[in-house]
C-alpha positions in Angstrom: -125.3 78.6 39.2 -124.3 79.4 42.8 -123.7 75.6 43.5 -121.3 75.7 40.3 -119.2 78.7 41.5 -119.2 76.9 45.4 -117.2 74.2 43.3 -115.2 75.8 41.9 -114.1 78.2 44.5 -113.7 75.1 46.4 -111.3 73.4 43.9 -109.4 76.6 43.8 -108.8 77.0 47.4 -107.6 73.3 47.7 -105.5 73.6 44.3 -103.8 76.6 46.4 -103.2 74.6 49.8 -101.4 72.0 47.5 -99.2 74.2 45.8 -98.2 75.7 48.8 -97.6 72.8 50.7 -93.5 72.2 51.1 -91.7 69.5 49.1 -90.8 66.5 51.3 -87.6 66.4 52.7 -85.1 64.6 50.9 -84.2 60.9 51.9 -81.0 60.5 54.4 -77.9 60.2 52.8 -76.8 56.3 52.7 -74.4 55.2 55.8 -71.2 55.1 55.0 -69.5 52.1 54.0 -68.1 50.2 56.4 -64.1 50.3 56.5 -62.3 47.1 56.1 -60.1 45.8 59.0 -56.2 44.6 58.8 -55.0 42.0 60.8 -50.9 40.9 60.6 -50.3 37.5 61.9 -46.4 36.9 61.8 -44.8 33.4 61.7 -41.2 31.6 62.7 -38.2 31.4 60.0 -39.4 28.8 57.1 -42.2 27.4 58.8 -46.4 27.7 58.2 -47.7 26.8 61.4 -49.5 29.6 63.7 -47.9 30.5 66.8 -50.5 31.0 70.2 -50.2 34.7 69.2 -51.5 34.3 65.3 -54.4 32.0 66.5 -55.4 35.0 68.6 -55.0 37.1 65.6 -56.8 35.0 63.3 -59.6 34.4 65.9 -60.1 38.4 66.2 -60.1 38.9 62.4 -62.8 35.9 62.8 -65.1 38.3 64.7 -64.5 40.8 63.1 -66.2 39.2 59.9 -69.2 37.9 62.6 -69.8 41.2 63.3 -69.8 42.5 59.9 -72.5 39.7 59.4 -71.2 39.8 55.4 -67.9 40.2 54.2 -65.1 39.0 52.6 -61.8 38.4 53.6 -58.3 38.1 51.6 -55.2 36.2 53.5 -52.0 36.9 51.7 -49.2 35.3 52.4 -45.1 37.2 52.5 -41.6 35.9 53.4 -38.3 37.3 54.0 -36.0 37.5 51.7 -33.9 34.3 52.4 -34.0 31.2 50.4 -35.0 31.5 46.7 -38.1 33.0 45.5 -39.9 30.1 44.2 -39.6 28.2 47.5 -40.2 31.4 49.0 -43.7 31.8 46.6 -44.6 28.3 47.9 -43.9 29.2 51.2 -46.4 31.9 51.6 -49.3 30.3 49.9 -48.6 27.6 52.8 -48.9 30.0 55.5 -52.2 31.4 53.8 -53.9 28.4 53.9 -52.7 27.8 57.5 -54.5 31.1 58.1 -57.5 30.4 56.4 -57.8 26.8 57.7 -57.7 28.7 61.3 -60.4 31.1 60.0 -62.8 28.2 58.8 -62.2 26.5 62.1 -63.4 29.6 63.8 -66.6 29.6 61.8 -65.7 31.6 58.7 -67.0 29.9 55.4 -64.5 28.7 53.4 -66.3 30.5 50.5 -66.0 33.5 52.3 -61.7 33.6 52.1 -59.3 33.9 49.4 -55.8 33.3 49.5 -52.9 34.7 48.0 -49.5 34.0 48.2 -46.5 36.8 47.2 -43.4 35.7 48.2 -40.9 38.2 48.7 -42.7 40.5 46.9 -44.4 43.5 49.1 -41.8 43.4 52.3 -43.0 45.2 54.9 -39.4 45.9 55.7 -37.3 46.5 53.0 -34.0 44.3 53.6 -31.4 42.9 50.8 -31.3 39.9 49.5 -31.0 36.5 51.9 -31.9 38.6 54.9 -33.9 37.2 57.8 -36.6 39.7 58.8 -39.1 38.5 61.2 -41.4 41.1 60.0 -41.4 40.1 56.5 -42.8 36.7 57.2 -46.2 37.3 57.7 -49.8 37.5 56.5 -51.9 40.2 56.0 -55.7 39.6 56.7 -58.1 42.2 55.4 -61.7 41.6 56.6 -64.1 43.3 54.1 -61.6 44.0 51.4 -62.4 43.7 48.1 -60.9 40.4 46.1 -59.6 40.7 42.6 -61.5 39.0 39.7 -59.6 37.1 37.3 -60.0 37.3 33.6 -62.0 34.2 32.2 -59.9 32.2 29.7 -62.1 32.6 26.4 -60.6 28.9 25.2 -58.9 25.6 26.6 -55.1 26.5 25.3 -55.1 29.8 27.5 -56.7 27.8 30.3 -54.0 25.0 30.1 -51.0 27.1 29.5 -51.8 29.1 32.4 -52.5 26.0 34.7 -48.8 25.1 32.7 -47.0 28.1 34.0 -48.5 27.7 37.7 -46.9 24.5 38.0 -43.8 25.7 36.7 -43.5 28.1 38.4 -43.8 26.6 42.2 -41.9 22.9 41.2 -39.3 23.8 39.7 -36.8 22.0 41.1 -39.3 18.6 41.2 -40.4 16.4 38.5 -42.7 14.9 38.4 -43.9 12.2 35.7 -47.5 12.8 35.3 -47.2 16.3 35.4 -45.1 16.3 33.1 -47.2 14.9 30.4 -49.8 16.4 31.7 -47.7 19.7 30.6 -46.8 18.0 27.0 -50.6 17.3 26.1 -51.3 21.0 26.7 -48.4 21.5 24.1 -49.8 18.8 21.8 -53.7 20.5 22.1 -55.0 17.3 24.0 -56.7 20.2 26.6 -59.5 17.1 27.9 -56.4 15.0 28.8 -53.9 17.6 30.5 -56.2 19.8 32.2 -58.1 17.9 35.0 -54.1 16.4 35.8 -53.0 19.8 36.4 -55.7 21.1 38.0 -56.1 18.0 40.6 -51.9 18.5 40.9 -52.1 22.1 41.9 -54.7 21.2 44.0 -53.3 18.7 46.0 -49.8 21.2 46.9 -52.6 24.0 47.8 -51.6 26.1 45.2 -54.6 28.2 43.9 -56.0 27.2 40.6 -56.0 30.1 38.0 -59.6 30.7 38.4 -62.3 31.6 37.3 -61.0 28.6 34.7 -62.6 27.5 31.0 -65.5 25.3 30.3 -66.7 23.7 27.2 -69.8 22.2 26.2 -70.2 18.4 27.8 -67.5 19.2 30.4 -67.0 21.6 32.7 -63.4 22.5 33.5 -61.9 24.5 36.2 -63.1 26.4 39.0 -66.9 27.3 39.1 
């Protein structure tokens, strides 16, 4: 009997030193997140190439995602307001890729980079029409920015209408045979024939495919 009451006083005591044992402390807040860096590389009236200056430019923003260690990184390409806006939408996607050519050959993966290209649109320097601003002809970098996703296309016409409209609307003013019938089987619902002709067309003038693109069963088209 006394053995059973030693027990239990026992099992009481230690039921008390439990209860009145403090919570643990909470678990430290996450760090924050890390903020994403902006880099402006600027470039000469109508042309793509990189100056000294904007290889130093790119190079930094190229260290900057080495440090990181992950990232992503978003090169978008302006002009000025001078010449018309579909040259001028060509001519910013050129001097995107000219970035993000420099950023691969600085170690950045390729995978790592999208490009964008706005044309007059988003002026840092807001000017008239046909003005020469040296400020306006740029690209912004952002290291660790977020990219947009685009919509999937649920079926081969919206796929090959949009890939259409791309290549309408940077060649205008050039016409080209093969594209063109490329353009006239989307039209006429032959997707298998005028896809893969637009797609390696776009691809070959560096103009960014409307991705992520459509695939169907047997034969993957687009992007992956």
């Amino acid at each position: 009997m006394l053995r059973k009451l030693l027990v239990v006083a026992a099992a009481t005591f230690l039921l008390g030193a439990c209860a009145s044992e403090p919570p643990p402390p909470p678990p430290p807040p996450p760090p924050p997140p890390v903020q994403a860096q902006t880099f402006m590389v600027f470039f000469d009236w109508d042309r793509s190439n990189l100056t000294t200056q904007a290889v130093e430019t790119v190079r930094q923003a190229a260290q900057a995602y080495k440090t990181r260690g992950s990232a992503s990184i978003v090169a978008t390409g302006h002009t000025d307001t001078s010449g018309s806006p579909q040259y001028n939408m060509a001519l910013s996607l050129r001097r995107a890729n000219s970035v993000k050519q420099q950023l691969v050959r600085e170690g950045v993966p390729a995978t790592a980079i999208t490009v964008n290209g706005r044309g007059e649109e988003g002026l840092l320097v807001q000017t008239g029409d046909n003005v020469r601003e040296p400020q306006n002809r740029r690209v912004e970098i952002v290291v660790g920015g977020q990219t947009t996703v685009s919509t999937v296309f649920s079926d081969p016409a919206s796929y090959c209408k949009a890939l259409s409209d791309k290549w309408r609307q940077y060649r205008t003013s050039v016409i080209e045979p093969r594209e063109a019938a490329a353009i006239a089987k989307c039209d006429q619902g032959d997707y298998a024939a005028g896809i893969p002709v637009l797609e390696d067309a776009l691809i070959g003038v560096k103009i960014p495919l409307p991705a992520p693109g459509y695939r169907w069963p047997g034969r993957p088209i687009g992007p992956a």
